[in-house]
mmCIF file of the C-alpha atoms, coordinates in Angstrom:
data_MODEL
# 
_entry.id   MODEL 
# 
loop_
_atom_site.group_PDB 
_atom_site.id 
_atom_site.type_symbol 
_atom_site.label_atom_id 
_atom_site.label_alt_id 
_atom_site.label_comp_id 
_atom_site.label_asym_id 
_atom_site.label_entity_id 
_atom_site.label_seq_id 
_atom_site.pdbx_PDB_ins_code 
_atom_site.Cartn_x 
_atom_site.Cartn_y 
_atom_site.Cartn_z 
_atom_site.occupancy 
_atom_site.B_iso_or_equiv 
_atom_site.pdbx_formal_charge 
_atom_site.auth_seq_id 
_atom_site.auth_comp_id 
_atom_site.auth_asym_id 
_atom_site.auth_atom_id 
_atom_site.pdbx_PDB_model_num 
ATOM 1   C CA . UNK A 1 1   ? 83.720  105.453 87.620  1.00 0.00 ? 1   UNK A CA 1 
ATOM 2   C CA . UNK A 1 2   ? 87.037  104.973 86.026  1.00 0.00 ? 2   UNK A CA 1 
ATOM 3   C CA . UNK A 1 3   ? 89.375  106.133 88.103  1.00 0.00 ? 3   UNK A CA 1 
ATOM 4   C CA . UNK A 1 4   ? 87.258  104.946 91.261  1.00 0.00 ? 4   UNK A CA 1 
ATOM 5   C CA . UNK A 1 5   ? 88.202  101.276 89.801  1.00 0.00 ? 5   UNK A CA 1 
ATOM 6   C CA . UNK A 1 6   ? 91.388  101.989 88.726  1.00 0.00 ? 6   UNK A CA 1 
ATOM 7   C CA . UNK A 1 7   ? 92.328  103.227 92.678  1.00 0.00 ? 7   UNK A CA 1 
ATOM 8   C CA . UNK A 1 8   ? 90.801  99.683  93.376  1.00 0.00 ? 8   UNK A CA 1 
ATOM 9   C CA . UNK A 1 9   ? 92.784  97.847  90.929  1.00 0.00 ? 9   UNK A CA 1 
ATOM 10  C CA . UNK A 1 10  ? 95.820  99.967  92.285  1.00 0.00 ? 10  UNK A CA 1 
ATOM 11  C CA . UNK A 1 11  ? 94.597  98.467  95.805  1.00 0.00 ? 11  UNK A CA 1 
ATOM 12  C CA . UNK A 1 12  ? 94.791  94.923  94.674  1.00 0.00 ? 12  UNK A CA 1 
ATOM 13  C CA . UNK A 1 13  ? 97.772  94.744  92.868  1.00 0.00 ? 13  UNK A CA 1 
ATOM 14  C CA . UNK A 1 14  ? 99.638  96.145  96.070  1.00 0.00 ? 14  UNK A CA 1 
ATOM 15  C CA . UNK A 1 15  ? 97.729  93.785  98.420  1.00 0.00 ? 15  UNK A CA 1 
ATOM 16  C CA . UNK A 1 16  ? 98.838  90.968  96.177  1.00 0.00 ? 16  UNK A CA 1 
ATOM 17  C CA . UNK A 1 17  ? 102.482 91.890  95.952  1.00 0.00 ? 17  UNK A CA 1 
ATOM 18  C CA . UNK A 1 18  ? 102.357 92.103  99.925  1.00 0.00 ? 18  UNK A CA 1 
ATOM 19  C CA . UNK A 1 19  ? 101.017 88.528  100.436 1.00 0.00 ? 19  UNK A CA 1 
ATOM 20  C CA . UNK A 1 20  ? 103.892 87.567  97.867  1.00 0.00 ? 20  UNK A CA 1 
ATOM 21  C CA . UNK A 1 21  ? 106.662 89.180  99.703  1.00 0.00 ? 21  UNK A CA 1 
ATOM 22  C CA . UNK A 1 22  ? 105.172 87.830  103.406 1.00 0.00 ? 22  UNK A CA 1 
ATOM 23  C CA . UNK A 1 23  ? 104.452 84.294  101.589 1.00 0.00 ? 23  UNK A CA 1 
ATOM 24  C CA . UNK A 1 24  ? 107.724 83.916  100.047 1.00 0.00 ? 24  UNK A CA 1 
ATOM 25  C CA . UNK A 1 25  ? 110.218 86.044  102.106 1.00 0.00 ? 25  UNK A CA 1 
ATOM 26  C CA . UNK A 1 26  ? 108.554 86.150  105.044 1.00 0.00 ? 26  UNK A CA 1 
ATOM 27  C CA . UNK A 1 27  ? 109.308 89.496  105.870 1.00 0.00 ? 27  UNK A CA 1 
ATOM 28  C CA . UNK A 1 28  ? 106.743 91.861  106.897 1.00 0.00 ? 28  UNK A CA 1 
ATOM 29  C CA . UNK A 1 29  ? 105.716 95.089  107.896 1.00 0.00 ? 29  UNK A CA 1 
ATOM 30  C CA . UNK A 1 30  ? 106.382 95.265  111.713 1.00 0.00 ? 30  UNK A CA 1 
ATOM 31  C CA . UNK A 1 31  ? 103.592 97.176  114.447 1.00 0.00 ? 31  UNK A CA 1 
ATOM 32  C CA . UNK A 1 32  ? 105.118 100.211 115.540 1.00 0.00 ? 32  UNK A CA 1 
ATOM 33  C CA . UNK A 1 33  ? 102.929 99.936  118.802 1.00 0.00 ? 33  UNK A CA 1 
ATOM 34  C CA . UNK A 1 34  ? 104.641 96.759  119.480 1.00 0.00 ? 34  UNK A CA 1 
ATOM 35  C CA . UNK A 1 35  ? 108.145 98.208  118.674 1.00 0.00 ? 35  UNK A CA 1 
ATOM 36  C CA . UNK A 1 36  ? 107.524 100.937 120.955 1.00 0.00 ? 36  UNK A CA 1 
ATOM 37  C CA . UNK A 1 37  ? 105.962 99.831  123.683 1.00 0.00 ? 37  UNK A CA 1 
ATOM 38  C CA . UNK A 1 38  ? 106.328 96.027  123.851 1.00 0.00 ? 38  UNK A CA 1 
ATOM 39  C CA . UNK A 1 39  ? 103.149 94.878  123.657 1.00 0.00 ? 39  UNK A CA 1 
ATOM 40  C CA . UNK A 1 40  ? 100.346 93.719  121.622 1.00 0.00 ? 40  UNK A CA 1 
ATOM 41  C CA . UNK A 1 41  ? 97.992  95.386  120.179 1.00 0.00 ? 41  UNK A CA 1 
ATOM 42  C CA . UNK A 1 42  ? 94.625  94.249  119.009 1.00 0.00 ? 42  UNK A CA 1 
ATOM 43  C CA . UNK A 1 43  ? 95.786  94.310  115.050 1.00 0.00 ? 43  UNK A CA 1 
ATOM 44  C CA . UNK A 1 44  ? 99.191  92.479  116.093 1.00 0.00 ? 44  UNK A CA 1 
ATOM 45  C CA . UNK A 1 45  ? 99.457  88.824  114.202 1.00 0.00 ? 45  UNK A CA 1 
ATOM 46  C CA . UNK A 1 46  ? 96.347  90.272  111.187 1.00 0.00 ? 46  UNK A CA 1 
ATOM 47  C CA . UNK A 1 47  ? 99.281  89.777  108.163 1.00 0.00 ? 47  UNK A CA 1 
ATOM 48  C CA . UNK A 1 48  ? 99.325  86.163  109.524 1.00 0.00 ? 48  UNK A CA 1 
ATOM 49  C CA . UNK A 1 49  ? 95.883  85.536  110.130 1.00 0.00 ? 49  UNK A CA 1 
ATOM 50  C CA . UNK A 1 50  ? 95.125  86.810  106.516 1.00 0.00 ? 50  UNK A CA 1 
ATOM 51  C CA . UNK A 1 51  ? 98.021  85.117  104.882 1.00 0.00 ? 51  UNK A CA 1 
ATOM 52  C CA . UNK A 1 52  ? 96.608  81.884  106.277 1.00 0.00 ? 52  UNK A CA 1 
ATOM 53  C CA . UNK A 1 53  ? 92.828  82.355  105.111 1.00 0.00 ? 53  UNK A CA 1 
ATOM 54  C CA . UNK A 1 54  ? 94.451  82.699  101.984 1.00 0.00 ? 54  UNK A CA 1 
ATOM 55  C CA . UNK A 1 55  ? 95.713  79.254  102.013 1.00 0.00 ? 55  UNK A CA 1 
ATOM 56  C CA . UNK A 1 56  ? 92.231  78.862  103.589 1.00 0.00 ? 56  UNK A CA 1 
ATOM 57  C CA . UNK A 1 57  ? 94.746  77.507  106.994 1.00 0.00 ? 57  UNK A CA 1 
ATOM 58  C CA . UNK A 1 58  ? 91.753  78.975  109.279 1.00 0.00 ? 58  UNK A CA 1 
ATOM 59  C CA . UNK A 1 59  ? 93.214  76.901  112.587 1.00 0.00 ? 59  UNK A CA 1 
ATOM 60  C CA . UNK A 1 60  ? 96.435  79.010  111.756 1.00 0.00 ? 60  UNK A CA 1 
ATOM 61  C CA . UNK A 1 61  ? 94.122  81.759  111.174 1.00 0.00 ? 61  UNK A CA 1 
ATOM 62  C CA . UNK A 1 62  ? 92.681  82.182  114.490 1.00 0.00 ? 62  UNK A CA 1 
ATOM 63  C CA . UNK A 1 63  ? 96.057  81.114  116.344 1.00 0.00 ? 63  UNK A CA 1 
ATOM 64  C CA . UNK A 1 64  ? 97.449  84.733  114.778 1.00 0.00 ? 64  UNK A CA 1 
ATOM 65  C CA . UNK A 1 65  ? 94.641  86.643  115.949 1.00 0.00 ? 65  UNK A CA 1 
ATOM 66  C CA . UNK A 1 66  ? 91.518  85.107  117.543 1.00 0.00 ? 66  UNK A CA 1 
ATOM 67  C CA . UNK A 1 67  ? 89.564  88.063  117.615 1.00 0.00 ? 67  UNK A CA 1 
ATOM 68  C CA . UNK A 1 68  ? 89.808  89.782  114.830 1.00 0.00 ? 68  UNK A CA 1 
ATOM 69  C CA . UNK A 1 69  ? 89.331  86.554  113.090 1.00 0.00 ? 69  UNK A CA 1 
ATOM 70  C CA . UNK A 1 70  ? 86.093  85.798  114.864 1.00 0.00 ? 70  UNK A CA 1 
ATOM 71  C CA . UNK A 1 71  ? 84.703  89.624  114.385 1.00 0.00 ? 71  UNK A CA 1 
ATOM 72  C CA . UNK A 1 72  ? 86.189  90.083  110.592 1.00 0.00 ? 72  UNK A CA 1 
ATOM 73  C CA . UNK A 1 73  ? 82.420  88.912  109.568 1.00 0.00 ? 73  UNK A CA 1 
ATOM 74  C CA . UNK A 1 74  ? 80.907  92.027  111.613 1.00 0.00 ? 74  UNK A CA 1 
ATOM 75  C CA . UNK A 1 75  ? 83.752  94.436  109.994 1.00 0.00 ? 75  UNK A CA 1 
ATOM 76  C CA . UNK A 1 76  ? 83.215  93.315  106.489 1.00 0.00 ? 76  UNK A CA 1 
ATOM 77  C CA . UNK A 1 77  ? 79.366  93.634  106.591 1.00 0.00 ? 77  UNK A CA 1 
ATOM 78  C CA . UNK A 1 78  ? 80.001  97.020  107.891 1.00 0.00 ? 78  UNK A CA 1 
ATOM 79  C CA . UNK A 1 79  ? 82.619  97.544  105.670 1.00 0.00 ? 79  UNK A CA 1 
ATOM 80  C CA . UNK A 1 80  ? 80.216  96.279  102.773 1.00 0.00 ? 80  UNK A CA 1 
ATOM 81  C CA . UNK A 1 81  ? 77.491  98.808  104.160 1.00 0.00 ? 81  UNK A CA 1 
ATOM 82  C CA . UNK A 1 82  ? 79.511  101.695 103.775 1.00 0.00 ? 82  UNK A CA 1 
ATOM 83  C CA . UNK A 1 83  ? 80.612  100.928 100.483 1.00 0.00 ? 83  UNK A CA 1 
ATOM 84  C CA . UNK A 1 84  ? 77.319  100.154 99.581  1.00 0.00 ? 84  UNK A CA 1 
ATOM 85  C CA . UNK A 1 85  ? 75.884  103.480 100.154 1.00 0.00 ? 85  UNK A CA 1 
ATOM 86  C CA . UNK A 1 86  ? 78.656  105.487 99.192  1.00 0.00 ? 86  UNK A CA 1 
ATOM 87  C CA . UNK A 1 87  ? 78.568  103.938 95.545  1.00 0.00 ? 87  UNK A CA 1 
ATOM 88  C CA . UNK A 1 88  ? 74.412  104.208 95.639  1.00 0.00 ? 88  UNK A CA 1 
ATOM 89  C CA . UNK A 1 89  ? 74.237  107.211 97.278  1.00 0.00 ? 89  UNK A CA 1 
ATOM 90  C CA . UNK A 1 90  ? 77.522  109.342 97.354  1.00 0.00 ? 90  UNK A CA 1 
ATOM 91  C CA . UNK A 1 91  ? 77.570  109.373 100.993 1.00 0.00 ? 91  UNK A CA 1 
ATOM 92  C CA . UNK A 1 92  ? 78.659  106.960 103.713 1.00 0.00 ? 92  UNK A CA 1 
ATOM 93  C CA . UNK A 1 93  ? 75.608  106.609 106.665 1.00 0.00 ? 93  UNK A CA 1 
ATOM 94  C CA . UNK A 1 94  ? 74.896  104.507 109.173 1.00 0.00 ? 94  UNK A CA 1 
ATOM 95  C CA . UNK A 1 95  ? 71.702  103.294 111.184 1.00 0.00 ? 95  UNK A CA 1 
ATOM 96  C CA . UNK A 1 96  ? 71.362  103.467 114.580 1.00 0.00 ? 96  UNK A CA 1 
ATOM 97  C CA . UNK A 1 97  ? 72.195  99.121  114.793 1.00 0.00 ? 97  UNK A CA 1 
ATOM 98  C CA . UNK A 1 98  ? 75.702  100.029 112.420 1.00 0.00 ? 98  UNK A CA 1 
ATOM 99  C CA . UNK A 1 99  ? 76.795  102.311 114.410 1.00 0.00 ? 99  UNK A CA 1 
ATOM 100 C CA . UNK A 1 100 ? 76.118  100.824 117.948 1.00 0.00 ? 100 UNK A CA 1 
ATOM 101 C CA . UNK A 1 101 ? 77.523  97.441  116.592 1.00 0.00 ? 101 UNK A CA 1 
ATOM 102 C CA . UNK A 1 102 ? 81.019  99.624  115.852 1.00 0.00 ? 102 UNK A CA 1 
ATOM 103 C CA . UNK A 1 103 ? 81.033  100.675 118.989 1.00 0.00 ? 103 UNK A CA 1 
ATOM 104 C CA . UNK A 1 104 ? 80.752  97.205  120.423 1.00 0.00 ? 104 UNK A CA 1 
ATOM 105 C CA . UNK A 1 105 ? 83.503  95.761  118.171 1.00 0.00 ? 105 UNK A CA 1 
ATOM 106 C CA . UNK A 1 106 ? 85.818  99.019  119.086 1.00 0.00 ? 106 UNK A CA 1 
ATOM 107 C CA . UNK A 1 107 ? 85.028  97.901  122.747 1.00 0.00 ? 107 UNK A CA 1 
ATOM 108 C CA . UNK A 1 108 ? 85.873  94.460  122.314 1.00 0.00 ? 108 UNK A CA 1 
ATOM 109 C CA . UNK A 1 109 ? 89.366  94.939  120.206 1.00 0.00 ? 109 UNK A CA 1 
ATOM 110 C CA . UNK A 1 110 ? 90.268  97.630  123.104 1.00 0.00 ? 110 UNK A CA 1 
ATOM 111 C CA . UNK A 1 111 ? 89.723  95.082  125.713 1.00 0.00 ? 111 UNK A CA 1 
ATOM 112 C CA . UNK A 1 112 ? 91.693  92.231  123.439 1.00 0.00 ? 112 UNK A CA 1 
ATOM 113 C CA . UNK A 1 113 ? 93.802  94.728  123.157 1.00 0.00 ? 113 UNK A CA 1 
ATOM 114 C CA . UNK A 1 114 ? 94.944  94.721  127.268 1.00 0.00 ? 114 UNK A CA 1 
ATOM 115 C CA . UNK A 1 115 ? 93.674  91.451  127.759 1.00 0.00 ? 115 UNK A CA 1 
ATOM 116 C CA . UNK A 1 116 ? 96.349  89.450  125.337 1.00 0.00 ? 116 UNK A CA 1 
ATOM 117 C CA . UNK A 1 117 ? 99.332  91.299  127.030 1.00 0.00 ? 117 UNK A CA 1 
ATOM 118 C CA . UNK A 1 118 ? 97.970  89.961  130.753 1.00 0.00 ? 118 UNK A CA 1 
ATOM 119 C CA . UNK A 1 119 ? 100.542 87.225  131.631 1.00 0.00 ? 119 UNK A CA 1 
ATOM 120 C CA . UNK A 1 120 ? 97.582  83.942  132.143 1.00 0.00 ? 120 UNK A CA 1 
ATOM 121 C CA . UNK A 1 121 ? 96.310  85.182  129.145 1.00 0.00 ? 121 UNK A CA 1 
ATOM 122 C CA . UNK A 1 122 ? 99.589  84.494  126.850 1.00 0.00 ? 122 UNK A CA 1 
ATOM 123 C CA . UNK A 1 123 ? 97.626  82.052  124.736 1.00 0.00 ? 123 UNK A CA 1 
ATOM 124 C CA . UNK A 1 124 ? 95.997  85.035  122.909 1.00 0.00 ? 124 UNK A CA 1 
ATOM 125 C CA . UNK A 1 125 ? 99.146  86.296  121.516 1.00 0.00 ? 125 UNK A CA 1 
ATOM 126 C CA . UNK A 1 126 ? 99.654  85.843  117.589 1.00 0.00 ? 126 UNK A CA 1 
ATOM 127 C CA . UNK A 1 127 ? 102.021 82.559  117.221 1.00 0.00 ? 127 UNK A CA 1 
ATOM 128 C CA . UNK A 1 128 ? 104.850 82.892  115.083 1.00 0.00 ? 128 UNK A CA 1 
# 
Protein backbone atom coordinates (compact mmCIF):
# COMPACT_ATOMS: atom_id res chain seq x y z
CA UNK A 1 0.00 0.00 0.00
CA UNK A 2 2.88 2.30 0.42
CA UNK A 3 4.39 2.65 -2.53
CA UNK A 4 0.89 2.38 -4.42
CA UNK A 5 0.28 5.95 -2.60
CA UNK A 6 3.47 7.19 -2.87
CA UNK A 7 3.21 6.66 -7.07
CA UNK A 8 -0.07 8.70 -6.40
CA UNK A 9 1.45 11.36 -4.44
CA UNK A 10 4.28 11.33 -7.19
CA UNK A 11 1.14 11.82 -9.65
CA UNK A 12 -0.11 14.86 -7.90
CA UNK A 13 2.77 16.73 -7.23
CA UNK A 14 3.59 16.59 -11.10
CA UNK A 15 -0.04 17.42 -12.07
CA UNK A 16 0.24 20.40 -9.78
CA UNK A 17 3.54 21.71 -11.03
CA UNK A 18 1.93 21.41 -14.66
CA UNK A 19 -1.15 23.58 -13.87
CA UNK A 20 1.55 26.04 -12.30
CA UNK A 21 3.71 26.27 -15.28
CA UNK A 22 0.38 26.48 -17.85
CA UNK A 23 -1.27 29.01 -15.16
CA UNK A 24 1.61 31.20 -14.79
CA UNK A 25 3.75 30.83 -18.00
CA UNK A 26 1.36 29.76 -20.13
CA UNK A 27 3.34 27.43 -21.89
CA UNK A 28 2.24 24.01 -22.47
CA UNK A 29 2.75 20.76 -23.75
CA UNK A 30 1.78 20.94 -27.50
CA UNK A 31 -0.42 17.75 -29.46
CA UNK A 32 1.86 16.10 -31.66
CA UNK A 33 -1.25 15.04 -33.82
CA UNK A 34 -1.91 18.62 -34.32
CA UNK A 35 1.80 19.43 -35.11
CA UNK A 36 1.83 16.80 -37.59
CA UNK A 37 -1.03 16.79 -39.29
CA UNK A 38 -2.82 20.12 -38.73
CA UNK A 39 -5.72 19.27 -37.20
CA UNK A 40 -7.59 18.65 -34.13
CA UNK A 41 -7.89 15.96 -32.37
CA UNK A 42 -10.52 15.00 -29.90
CA UNK A 43 -8.01 15.66 -26.70
CA UNK A 44 -6.84 19.09 -28.41
CA UNK A 45 -7.78 22.27 -25.96
CA UNK A 46 -8.12 19.35 -22.47
CA UNK A 47 -4.95 21.47 -20.60
CA UNK A 48 -7.36 24.45 -21.06
CA UNK A 49 -10.51 23.00 -20.29
CA UNK A 50 -8.94 21.57 -17.01
CA UNK A 51 -6.99 24.63 -16.14
CA UNK A 52 -10.31 26.47 -16.21
CA UNK A 53 -12.41 23.95 -13.95
CA UNK A 54 -9.74 24.63 -11.73
CA UNK A 55 -10.61 28.18 -11.43
CA UNK A 56 -14.07 26.50 -11.59
CA UNK A 57 -14.28 29.00 -15.25
CA UNK A 58 -16.69 26.06 -16.64
CA UNK A 59 -18.03 28.56 -19.70
CA UNK A 60 -14.18 28.66 -20.51
CA UNK A 61 -14.23 25.09 -19.80
CA UNK A 62 -16.45 23.88 -22.43
CA UNK A 63 -15.24 26.66 -25.04
CA UNK A 64 -11.66 24.49 -24.89
CA UNK A 65 -13.24 21.31 -25.42
CA UNK A 66 -17.03 20.78 -25.46
CA UNK A 67 -16.98 17.23 -25.52
CA UNK A 68 -14.76 15.99 -23.44
CA UNK A 69 -16.09 18.40 -20.97
CA UNK A 70 -19.63 17.16 -21.31
CA UNK A 71 -18.48 13.23 -21.25
CA UNK A 72 -15.58 13.75 -18.40
CA UNK A 73 -18.59 12.58 -15.91
CA UNK A 74 -18.93 9.13 -17.95
CA UNK A 75 -14.88 8.79 -17.98
CA UNK A 76 -14.43 9.45 -14.35
CA UNK A 77 -17.19 7.00 -13.19
CA UNK A 78 -15.47 4.56 -15.35
CA UNK A 79 -12.33 5.64 -14.34
CA UNK A 80 -13.61 5.36 -10.59
CA UNK A 81 -14.89 1.71 -11.48
CA UNK A 82 -11.71 0.49 -12.47
CA UNK A 83 -9.95 1.79 -9.67
CA UNK A 84 -12.45 0.57 -7.54
CA UNK A 85 -12.01 -2.99 -8.31
CA UNK A 86 -8.50 -3.06 -8.83
CA UNK A 87 -7.88 -1.79 -5.13
CA UNK A 88 -10.89 -4.37 -3.85
CA UNK A 89 -10.12 -6.96 -5.95
CA UNK A 90 -6.58 -6.85 -7.62
CA UNK A 91 -8.01 -6.90 -10.97
CA UNK A 92 -9.57 -4.33 -13.29
CA UNK A 93 -13.24 -5.81 -14.86
CA UNK A 94 -15.90 -4.52 -16.43
CA UNK A 95 -19.74 -5.36 -16.90
CA UNK A 96 -21.30 -5.74 -19.93
CA UNK A 97 -23.03 -1.70 -19.44
CA UNK A 98 -18.96 -0.42 -18.68
CA UNK A 99 -17.77 -1.70 -21.38
CA UNK A 100 -20.50 -0.91 -24.04
CA UNK A 101 -20.66 2.69 -22.54
CA UNK A 102 -16.60 2.89 -23.55
CA UNK A 103 -17.32 1.99 -26.65
CA UNK A 104 -19.93 4.67 -27.09
CA UNK A 105 -17.71 7.45 -25.66
CA UNK A 106 -14.65 6.07 -28.01
CA UNK A 107 -17.32 6.49 -30.83
CA UNK A 108 -18.31 9.81 -29.96
CA UNK A 109 -14.59 11.43 -29.34
CA UNK A 110 -13.69 9.69 -32.89
CA UNK A 111 -16.49 11.44 -34.52
CA UNK A 112 -15.58 14.94 -32.49
CA UNK A 113 -12.58 14.08 -33.51
CA UNK A 114 -13.41 14.68 -37.65
CA UNK A 115 -16.27 16.65 -36.94
CA UNK A 116 -14.33 19.85 -35.20
CA UNK A 117 -11.82 20.00 -38.18
CA UNK A 118 -15.06 20.27 -40.81
CA UNK A 119 -14.93 23.98 -41.89
CA UNK A 120 -19.07 24.99 -40.61
CA UNK A 121 -18.15 23.28 -37.71
CA UNK A 122 -15.12 25.74 -36.59
CA UNK A 123 -17.00 26.67 -33.44
CA UNK A 124 -15.91 23.31 -31.88
CA UNK A 125 -12.33 24.08 -31.97
CA UNK A 126 -10.58 24.79 -28.46
CA UNK A 127 -10.38 28.85 -28.21
CA UNK A 128 -7.21 30.21 -27.30
Amino acid sequence: DQPRSRGLGDVYKRQVLYYLIVSFTGFAIPCVFRKITGLYCPGCGVTGMLTHVVRLDFKGAFECNQVLFVISPFILYLLGKMLYGYIRYGRLTLKKFDTVLTFVLIGILLVFGVVRNLPPFDILRPYG
